[in-house]
C-alpha atoms as one frame of an Amber mdcrd trajectory, in Angstrom:
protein
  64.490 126.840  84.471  65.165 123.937  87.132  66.880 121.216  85.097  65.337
 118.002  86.595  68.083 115.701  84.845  70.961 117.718  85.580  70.706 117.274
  89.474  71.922 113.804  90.325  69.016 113.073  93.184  66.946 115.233  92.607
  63.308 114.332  93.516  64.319 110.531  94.059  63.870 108.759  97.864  65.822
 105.748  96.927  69.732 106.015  96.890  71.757 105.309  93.827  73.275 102.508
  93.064  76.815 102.392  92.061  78.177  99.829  89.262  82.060 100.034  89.231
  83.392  97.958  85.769  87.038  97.957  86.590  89.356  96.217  83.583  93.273
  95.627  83.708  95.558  96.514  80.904  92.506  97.994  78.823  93.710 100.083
  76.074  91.179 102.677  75.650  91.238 102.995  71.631  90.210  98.819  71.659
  86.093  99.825  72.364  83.564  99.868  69.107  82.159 102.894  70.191  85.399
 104.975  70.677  86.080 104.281  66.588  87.673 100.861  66.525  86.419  98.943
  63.724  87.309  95.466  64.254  86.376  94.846  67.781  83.269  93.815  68.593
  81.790  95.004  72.263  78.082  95.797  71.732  77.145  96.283  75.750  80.051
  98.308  76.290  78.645 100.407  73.402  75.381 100.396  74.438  76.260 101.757
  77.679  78.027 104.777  75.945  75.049 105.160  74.286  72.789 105.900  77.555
  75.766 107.302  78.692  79.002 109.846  78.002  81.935 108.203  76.340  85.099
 110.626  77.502  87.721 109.740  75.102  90.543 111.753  76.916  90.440 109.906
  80.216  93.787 109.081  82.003  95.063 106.531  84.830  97.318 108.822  87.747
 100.085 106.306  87.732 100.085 103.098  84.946 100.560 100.868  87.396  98.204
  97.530  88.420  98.106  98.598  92.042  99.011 102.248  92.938  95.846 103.040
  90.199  93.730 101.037  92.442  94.219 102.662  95.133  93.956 106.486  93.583
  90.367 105.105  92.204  89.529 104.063  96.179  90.913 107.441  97.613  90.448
 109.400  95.291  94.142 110.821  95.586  97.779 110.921  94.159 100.142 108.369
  94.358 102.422 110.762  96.059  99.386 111.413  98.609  98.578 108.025  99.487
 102.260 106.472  98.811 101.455 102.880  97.280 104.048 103.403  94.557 104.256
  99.542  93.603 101.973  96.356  93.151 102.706  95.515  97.127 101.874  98.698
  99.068  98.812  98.845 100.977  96.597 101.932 102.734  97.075 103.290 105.917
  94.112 102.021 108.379  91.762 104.258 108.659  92.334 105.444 105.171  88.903
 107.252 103.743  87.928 105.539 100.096  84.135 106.061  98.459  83.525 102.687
 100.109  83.963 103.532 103.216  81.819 106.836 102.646  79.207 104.838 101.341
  79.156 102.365 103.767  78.975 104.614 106.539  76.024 106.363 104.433  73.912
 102.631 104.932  74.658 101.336 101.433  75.482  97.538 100.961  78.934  97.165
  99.540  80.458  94.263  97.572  84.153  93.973  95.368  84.118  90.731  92.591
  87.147  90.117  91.422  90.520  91.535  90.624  91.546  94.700  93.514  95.030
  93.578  94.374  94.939  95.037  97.537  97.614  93.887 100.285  96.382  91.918
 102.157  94.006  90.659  99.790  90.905  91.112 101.959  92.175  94.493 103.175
  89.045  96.232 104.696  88.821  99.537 102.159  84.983  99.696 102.580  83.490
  96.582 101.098  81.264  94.166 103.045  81.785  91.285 101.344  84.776  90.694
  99.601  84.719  87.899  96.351  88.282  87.719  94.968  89.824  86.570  91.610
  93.316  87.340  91.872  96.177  86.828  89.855  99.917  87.732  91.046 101.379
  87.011  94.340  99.980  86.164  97.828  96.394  86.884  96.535  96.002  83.771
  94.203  96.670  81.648  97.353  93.980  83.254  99.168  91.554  84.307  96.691
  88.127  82.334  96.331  88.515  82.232  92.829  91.516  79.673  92.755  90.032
  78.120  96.053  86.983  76.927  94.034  89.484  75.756  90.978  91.573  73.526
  93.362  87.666  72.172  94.271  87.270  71.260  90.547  90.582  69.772  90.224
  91.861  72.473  87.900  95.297  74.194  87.702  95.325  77.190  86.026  99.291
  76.824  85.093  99.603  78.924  81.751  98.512  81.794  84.148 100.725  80.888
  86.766 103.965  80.399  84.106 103.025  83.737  82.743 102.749  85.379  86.525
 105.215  84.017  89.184 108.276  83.852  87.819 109.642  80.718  89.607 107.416
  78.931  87.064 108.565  81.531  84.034 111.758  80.413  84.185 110.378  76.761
  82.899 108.313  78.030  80.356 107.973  76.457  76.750 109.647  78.092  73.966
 105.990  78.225  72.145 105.009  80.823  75.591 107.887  82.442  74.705 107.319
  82.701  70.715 103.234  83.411  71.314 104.284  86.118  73.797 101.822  84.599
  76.287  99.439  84.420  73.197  97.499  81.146  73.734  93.705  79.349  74.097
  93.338  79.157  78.050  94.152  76.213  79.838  90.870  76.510  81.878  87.713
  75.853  79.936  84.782  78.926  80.010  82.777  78.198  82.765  85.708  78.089
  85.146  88.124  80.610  83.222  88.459  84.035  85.691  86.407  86.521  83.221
  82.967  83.801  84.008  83.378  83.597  87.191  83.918  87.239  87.864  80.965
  88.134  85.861  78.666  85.283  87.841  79.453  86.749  90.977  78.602  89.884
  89.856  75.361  88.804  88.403  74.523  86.732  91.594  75.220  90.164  93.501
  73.278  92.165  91.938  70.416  89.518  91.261  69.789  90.516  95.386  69.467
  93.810  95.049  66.310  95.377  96.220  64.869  98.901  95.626  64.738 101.778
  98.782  68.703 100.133  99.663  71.302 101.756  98.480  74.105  99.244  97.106
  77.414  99.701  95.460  79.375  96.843  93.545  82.549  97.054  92.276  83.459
  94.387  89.297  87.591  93.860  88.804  87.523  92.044  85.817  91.267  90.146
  85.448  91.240  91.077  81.451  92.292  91.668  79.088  95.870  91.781  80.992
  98.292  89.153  79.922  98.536  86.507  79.220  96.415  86.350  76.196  94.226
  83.392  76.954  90.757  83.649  76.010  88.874  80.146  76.643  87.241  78.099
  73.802  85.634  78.943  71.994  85.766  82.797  72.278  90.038  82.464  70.780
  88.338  81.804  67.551  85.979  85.290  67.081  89.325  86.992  65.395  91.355
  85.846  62.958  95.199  86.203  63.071  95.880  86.618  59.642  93.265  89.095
  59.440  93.124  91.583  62.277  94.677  94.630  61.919  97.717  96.038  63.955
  96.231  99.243  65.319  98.136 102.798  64.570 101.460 103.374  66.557 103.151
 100.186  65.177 107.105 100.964  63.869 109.376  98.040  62.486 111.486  98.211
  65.325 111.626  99.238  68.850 113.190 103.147  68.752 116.659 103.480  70.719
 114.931 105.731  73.425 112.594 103.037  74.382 114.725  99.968  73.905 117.345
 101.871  76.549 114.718 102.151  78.846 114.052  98.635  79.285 113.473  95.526
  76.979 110.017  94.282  78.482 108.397  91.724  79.887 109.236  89.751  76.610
 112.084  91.085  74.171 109.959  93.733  72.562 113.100  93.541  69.690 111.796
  90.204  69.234 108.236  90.828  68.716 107.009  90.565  64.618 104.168  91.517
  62.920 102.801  88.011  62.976 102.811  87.353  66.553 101.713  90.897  66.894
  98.379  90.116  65.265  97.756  87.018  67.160  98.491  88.941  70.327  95.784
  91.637  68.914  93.550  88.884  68.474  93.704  86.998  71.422  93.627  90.464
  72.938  90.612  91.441  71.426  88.777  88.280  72.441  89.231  88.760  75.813
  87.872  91.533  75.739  84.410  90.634  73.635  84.511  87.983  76.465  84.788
  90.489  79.063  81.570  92.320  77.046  79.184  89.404  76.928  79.594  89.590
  80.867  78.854  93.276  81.223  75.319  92.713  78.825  74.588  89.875  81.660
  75.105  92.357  84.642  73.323  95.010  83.013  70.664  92.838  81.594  70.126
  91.666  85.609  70.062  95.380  86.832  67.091  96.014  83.902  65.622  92.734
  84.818  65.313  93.807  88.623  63.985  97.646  87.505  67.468  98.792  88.582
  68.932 100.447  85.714  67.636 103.507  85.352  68.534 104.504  89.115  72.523
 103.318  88.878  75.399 105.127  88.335  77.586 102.601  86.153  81.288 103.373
  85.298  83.361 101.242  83.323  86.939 102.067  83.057  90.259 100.085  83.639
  93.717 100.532  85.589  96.069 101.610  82.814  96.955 101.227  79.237  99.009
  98.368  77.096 100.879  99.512  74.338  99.593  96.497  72.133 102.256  97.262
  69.586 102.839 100.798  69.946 106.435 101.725  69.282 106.736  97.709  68.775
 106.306  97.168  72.354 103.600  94.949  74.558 102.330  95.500  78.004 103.387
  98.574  80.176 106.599  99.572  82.182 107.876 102.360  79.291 107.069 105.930
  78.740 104.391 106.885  79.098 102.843 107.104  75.803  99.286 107.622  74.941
  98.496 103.897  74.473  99.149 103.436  78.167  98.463 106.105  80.296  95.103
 107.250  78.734  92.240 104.314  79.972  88.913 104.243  78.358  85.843 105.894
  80.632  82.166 105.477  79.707  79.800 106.862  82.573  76.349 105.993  82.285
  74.431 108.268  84.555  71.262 107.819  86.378  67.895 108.641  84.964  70.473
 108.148  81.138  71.532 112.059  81.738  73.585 113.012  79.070  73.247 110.120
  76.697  74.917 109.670  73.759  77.400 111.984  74.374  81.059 112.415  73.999
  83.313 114.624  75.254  87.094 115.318  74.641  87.929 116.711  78.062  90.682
 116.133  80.098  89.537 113.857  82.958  91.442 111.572  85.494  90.722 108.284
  87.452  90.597 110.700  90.487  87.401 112.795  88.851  85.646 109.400  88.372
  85.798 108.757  92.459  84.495 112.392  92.968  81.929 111.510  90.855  80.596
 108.508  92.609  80.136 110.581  95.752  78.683 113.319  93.912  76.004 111.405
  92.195  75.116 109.244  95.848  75.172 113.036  97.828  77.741 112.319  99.880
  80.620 114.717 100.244  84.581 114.574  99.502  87.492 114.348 102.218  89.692
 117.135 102.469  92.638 115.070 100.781  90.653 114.324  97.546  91.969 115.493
  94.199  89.124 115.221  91.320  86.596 117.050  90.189  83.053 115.727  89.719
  81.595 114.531  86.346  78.412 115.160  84.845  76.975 117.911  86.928  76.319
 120.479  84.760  74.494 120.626  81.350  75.969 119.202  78.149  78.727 121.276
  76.863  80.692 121.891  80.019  84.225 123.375  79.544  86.902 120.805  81.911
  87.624 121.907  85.044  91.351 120.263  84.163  93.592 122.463  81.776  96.071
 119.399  81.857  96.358 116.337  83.523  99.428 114.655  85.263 100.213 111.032
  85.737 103.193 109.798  87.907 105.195 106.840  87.580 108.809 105.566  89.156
 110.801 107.316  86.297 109.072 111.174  86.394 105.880 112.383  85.584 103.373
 113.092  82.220 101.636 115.829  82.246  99.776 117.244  79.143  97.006 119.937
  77.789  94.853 119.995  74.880  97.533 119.822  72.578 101.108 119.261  73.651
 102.477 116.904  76.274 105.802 116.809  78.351 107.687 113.522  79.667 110.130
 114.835  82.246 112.079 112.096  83.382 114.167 112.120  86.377 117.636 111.349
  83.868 116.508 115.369  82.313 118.164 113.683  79.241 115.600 111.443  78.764
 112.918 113.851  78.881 110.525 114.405  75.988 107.995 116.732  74.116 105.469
 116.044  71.642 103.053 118.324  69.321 100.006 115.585  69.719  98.593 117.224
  67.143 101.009 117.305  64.503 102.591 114.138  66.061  99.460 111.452  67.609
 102.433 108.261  67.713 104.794 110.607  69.802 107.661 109.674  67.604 108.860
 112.771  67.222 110.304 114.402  70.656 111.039 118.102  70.086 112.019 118.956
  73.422 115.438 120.970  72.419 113.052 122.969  69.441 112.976 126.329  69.996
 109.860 127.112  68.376 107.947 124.567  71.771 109.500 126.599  74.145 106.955
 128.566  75.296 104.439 125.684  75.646 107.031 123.673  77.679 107.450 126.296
  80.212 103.782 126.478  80.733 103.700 122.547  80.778 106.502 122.868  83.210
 104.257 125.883  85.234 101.410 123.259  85.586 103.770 120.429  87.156 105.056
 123.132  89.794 101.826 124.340  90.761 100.568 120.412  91.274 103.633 119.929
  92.807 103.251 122.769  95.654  99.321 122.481  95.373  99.350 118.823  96.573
């Protein structure tokens, strides 16, 4: 028999709308729904609960900007080239913007893309920025309409352009960027994002097709929810999540000491980093209830595609590290992914597949009709009945040091310096402590990892 819910326009005349909840730094074990006990995000969980919650969803490259721009293209780093938080697209570039602007739909960005130049012209019609790091925060209408209200943002700006870093307070220093925002809640950057959004979608009309993508800033550092939202955890009381060690292991500390000593960090300031963390992102939450609340207000819902995911990981602790720029360990390459689809196919489920940020822009196209460009990588979500086995035996993310690529159960860091290369049983091993790389016994399943990184490589 036909299945009516399993064919994304299926008997419809008006196009669907497309909902793009983009976070930074989001680590995708820190959602209610995906088993975290202390956090409180009730819209996000709602949403996975018309929707599919894929709990083995990973960035291409755990990076701010080269991320972004796999999302837009719906390719690899190595295809498009923006390898660092300054590249840019070629002109002319194809992105599902573009593609859906040339199919007649309406197209706005809100918020956070760090694109260079900041109001590069990758498909949207109307561009409303909230930047945060380099030439964009000059530029960007968020900080324009700050400077209007006679506020300066400068905890951000210590925490972000190093000229000012080097002036810091000890206390930024002790907190690890830990502290109530300087910026009260109706001008601090997750508000505004989420009014924008809300205003956008507020003119939405049936029989147009419209796509809006939301860059929320958060919950990327520096940890600065606004009062009163700093006080919804309590440091003394919020747990450290799993993946903590007393100190930073040799292998990682070699690599690079982080953004902040990571030798330095404690258990303490850990917590109030969790914390802080945390309330970011329930702020981040109450936004997406008032942008979905709009789209149910305006008889929208039902007939948009929403997607909330985020850029990359933060290892919040794990290995007793903050923010990114190490291996590439679970906490940072994998990114939480909830997809609600239109008409609620699929709800309530979740999935353990291997999936990619690259599958999520094949599946915006696929669920608006519109076809893929010859140089995209992913493979479309949701188009089949419940139950469907991954089109992905492993997945592969790229960074500046080598690649990850992993299956169901084992996963392989090959590093450019072969000597700092590593394996890990995920299943015997979930905190990747344990690299077994020289073992014997694994040898087999790294030469098939291996096999999977050579057939990308010559595939791509």
């Amino acid at each position: 028999l036909l299945c009516l819910f399993c064919l994304p326009r299926a008997f419809s005349d008006d196009p669907v709308n497309v909902l793009i909840l983009y976070a930074d730094e989001y680590r995708a074990d820190c959602i209610g729904v995906a088993g975290n006990g202390t956090i409180e995000t009730p819209n996000l969980d709602a949403l996975a609960g018309d929707g599919v919650l894929y709990r083995n969803s990973y960035c291409v490259w755990p990076v701010c900007t080269p991320s972004r721009l796999s999302l837009m293209t719906g390719q690899y780093v190595k295809q498009h080239g923006g390898r660092s938080n300054r590249s840019t697209l070629l002109p002319g570039t194809p992105t599902y913007a573009t593609i859906l602007r040339d199919a007649g739909y309406e197209t706005t960005a809100v918020g956070k893309m760090h694109f260079t130049p900041a109001y590069q012209d990758v498909g949207f019609d109307r561009m409303l920025l909230s930047e945060q790091n380099g030439r964009g925060r000059n530029v960007d209408d968020y900080h324009r309409d700050l400077k209007a209200a006679g506020i300066l943002n400068s905890r951000d700006l210590i925490d972000q352009e190093r000229q000012y870093r080097k002036d810091a307070p000890q206390s930024y220093w002790d907190s690890f960027g830990a502290h109530v925002s300087d910026v009260p809640d109706e001008h601090h950057i997750t508000t505004w994002t989420g009014d924008r959004a809300v205003e956008t979608v507020s003119g939405w009309t049936t029989g147009q097709g419209n796509l809006l993508m939301v860059g929320f800033l958060k919950p990327h550092h520096p940890f600065d929810p606004p009062a009163p939202w700093h006080e919804r955890y309590d440091p003394e009381t919020t747990p450290i999540l799993p993946g903590w060690t007393d100190s930073v292991p040799r292998h990682d500390y070699r690599r690079g000491r982080g953004y902040f000593d990571n030798a330095t960090l404690t258990e303490a300031a850990l917590k109030k980093v969790t914390a802080y963390y945390y309330a970011t992102i329930t702020h981040i939450d109450h936004h997406v209830g008032r942008i979905v609340g709009e789209l149910k207000a305006k008889g929208l819902y039902e007939n948009t595609l929403i997607i909330f995911t985020a850029d990359h990981g933060e290892y919040l602790g794990f290995h007793h590290m903050l923010l990114k720029g190490n291996s590439m360990y679970e906490s940072l390459a994998k990114v939480p992914l909830i997809i609600k689809y239109p008409k609620q196919r699929h709800a309530g489920e979740q999935t353990d597949e291997l999936v990619n940020t690259l599958d999520v822009t094949s599946t915006i196209l696929s669920e608006t009709g519109q076809s893929e460009t010859v140089n995209m990588r992913g493979d479309a979500l949701g188009v089949a009945a419940a139950g469907r086995v991954s089109p992905r035996n492993v997945v592969i993310v790229e960074d500046r040091t080598g690649l990850m690529v992993r299956n169901a159960r084992y996963k392989l860091l090959l590093d450019r310096n072969d000597s700092r290369s590593q394996f890990f049983d995920l299943e015997e091993d979930p905190y990747e402590l344990d690299n077994r790389i020289y073992d014997e016994y694994y040898a087999s399943a790294i030469s098939d990892l291996k096999e999977a990184v050579l057939a990308w490589q010559l595939n791509e």
